[in-house]
ROLOMAR-269221 format. One record per residue (C-alpha): residue in three letters; residue number from 0; x, y, z. Coordinates in steps of 0.02 Angstrom, whole numbers, plus 50000, padded with zeros to 5 digits. Example, Ala and Ser with C-alpha at 12.3 -4.5 7.8 and 13.67 -1.06 7.14 Angstrom:
<sites>
  type  seq     px     py     pz
   ALA    0  50615  49775  50390
   SER    1  50684  49947  50357
</sites>
This chain:
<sites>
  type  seq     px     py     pz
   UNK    0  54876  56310  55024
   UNK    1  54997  56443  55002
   UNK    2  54964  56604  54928
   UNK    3  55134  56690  54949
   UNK    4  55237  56605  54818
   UNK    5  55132  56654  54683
   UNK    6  55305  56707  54591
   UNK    7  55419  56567  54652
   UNK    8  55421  56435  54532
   UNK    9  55536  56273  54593
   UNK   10  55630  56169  54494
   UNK   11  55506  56013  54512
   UNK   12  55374  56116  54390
   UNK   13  55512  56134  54265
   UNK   14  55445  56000  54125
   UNK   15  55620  55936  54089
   UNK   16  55661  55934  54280
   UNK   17  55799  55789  54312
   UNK   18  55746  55780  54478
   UNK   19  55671  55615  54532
   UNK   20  55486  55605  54615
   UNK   21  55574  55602  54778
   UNK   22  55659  55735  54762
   UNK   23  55536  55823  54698
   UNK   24  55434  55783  54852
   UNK   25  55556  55837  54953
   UNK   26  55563  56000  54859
   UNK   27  55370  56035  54887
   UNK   28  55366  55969  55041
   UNK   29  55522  56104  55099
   UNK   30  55438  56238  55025
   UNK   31  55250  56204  55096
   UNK   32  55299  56194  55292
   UNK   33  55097  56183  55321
   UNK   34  55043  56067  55227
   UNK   35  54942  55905  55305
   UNK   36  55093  55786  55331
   UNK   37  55026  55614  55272
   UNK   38  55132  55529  55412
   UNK   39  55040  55624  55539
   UNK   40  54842  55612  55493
   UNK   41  54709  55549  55620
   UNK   42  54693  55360  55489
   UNK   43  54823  55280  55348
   UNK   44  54691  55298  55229
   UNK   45  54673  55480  55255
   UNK   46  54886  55508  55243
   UNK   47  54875  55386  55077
   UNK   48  54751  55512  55013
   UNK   49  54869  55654  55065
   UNK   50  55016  55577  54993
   UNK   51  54936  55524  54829
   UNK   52  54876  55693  54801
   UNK   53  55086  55791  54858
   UNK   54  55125  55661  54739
   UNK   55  55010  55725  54582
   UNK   56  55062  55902  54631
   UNK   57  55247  55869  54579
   UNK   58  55219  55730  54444
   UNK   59  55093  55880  54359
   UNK   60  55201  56026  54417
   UNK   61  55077  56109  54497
   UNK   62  55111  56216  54688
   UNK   63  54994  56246  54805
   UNK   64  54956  56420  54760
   UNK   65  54743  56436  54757
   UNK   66  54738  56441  54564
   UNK   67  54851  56259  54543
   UNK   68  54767  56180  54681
   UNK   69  54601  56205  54584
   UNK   70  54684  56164  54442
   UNK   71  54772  56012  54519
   UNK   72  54601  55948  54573
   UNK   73  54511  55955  54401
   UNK   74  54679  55863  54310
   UNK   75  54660  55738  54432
   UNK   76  54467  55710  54379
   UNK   77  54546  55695  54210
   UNK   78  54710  55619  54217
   UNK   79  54746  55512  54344
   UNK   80  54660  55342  54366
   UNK   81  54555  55394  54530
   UNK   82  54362  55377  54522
   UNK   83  54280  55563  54572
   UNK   84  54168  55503  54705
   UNK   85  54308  55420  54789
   UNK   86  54420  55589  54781
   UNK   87  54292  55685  54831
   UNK   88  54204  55580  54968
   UNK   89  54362  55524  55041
   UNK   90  54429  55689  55091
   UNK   91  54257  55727  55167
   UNK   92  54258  55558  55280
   UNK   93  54392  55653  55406
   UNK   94  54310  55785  55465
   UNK   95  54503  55861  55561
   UNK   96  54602  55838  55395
   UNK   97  54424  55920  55293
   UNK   98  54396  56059  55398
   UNK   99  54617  56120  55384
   UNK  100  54567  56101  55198
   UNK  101  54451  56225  55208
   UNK  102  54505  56348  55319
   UNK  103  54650  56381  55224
   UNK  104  54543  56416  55058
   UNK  105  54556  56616  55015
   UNK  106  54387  56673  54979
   UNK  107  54452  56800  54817
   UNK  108  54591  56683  54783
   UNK  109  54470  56561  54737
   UNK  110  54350  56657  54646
   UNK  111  54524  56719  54555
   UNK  112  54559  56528  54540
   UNK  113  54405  56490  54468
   UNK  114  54397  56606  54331
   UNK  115  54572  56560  54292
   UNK  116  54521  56386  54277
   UNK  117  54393  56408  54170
   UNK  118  54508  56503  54037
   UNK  119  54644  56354  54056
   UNK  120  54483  56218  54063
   UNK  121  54509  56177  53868
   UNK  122  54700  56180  53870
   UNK  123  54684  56042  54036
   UNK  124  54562  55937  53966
   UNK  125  54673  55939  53774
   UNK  126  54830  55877  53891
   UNK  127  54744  55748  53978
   UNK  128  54660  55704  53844
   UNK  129  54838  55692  53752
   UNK  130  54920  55578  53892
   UNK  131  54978  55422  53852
   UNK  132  54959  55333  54001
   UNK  133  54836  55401  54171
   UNK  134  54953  55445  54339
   UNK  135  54934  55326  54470
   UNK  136  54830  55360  54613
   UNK  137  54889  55201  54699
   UNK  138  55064  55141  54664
   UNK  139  55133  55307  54602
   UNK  140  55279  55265  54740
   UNK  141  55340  55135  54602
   UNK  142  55385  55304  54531
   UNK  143  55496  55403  54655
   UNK  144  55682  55360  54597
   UNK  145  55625  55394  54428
   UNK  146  55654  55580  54353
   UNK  147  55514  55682  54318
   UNK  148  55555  55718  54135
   UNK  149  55554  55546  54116
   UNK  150  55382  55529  54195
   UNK  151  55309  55651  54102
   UNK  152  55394  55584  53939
   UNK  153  55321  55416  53978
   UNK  154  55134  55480  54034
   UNK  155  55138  55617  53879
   UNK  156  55115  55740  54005
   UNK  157  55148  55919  53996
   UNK  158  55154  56037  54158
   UNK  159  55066  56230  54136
</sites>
């Protein structure tokens, strides 16, 4: 997660952004130098898991910042068709991939996060709530030569 671009917002989390997934990907991806890269995890299933969630990052608009990975992981609980306990439990199965997770969780950012969260809880749960269709957690790459404000015009999703 990184904590130093607090102000820098990219053009993928613009909700009219005419950039396709891909490049949207590419975007986050440039921008995020230490991230897990899904190509490089210790199994397939744990880089699917890696890439599926890069993926809801930019089709929701969301950066890695402490306060829209939190709120990244409770949209996905809502609005994309991924069963908690798999979510959950699968990040936990690799303990290499779990434990870079973690380490890179700011203590006060997160208790920042959280209380953030909670004020933006009723306005996340009234989007997802609101969508028209649930993002893929499997098969979202069906989506990446698509635009974004496309994707969100199909889904009836609106980014924070």
């Amino acid at each position: 997660m990184n904590s130093t671009r607090a102000s820098m917002r990219l053009r993928y989390q613009d909700q009219d952004s005419k950039l396709t997934l891909r490049e949207g990907l590419a975007e986050y991806y440039a921008s995020n130098k230490d991230l897990i890269d899904p190509s490089a995890t210790s199994t397939p299933e744990m880089g699917l898991y890696f890439a599926s969630h890069d993926a809801s990052h930019v089709a929701f608009g969301t950066s890695t910042d402490i306060e829209d990975e939190l709120l990244n992981d409770v949209w996905t609980f809502f609005a994309v068709d991924v069963k908690y306990r798999y979510y959950v439990s699968e990040l936990t199965t690799t303990k290499e991939e779990a434990l870079k997770v973690v380490k890179g969780i700011p203590f006060w950012g997160t208790i920042r996060g959280i209380g953030l969260l909670a004020w933006r809880l009723p306005a996340l749960i009234w989007r997802s709530r609101t969508m028209t269709k649930k993002w893929p957690w499997r098969g979202w790459e069906a989506y990446l030569d698509r635009p974004l404000d496309e994707i969100r015009r199909e889904l009836g999703l609106k980014v924070f």
